[in-house]
N, C-alpha and C positions, 0 to 999 in steps of 0.2 A: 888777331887770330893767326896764328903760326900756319904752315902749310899744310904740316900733314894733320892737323886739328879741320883745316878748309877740306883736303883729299879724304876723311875719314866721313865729317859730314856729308858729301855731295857723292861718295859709297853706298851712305847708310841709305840717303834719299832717293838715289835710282834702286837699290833694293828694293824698296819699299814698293816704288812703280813698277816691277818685275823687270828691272834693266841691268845688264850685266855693266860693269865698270866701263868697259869698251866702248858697249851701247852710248851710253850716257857721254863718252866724252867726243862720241863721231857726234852726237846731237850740239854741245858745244861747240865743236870744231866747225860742224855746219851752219849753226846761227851765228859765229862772227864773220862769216863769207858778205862781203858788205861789196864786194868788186862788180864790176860790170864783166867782166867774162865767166864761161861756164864754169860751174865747179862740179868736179866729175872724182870719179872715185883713185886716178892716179892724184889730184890736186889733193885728197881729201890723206891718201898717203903720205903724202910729202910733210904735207903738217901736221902728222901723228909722229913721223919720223920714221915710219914703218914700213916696209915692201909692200911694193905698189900693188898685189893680190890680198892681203892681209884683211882690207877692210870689208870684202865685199860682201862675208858672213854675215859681220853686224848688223852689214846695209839692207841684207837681207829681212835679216830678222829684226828690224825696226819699219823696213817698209809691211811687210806685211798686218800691224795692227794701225797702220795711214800714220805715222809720223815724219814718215817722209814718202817723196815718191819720187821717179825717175820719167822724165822725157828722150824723147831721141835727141841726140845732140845737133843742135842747130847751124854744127861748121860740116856737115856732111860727113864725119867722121863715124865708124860703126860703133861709137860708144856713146853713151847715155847721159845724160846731166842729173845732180840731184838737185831736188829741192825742197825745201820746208813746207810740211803740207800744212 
């Protein structure tokens, strides 16, 4: 399976769940998070490649039907963690 034949499938499949392309790939990006420190939504930019405000839309609108959720960040800093709900 060539790439854009794997990016065309894994389009059509978040379509189908009502996920925007974005959606679907902060959901990826979030389930390879396999580290012992927090992954918060500047980490989550860094490995979309994207400025570190970009994602917080998506985060938004994927937290809201529980696909993911946000805690307070456990190093006392005023930003949040995500994680796989």
């Amino acid at each position: 399976m060539s790439l854009r034949q794997f990016q065309f499938f894994s389009e059509q499949a978040a379509e189908a769940l009502g996920l925007t392309s974005l959606q679907y790939q902060t959901l990826l990006v979030l389930k390879s998070h396999d580290g012992p420190g927090a992954f918060t939504v500047t980490v989550l930019a860094q490995r979309q490649l994207i400025k570190h405000n970009s994602p917080a839309g998506p985060v938004e609108r994927i937290e809201q039907p529980g696909l993911v959720g946000r805690r307070q960040s456990q190093h006392g800093q005023s930003g949040r963690d995500l994680r796989r709900a």
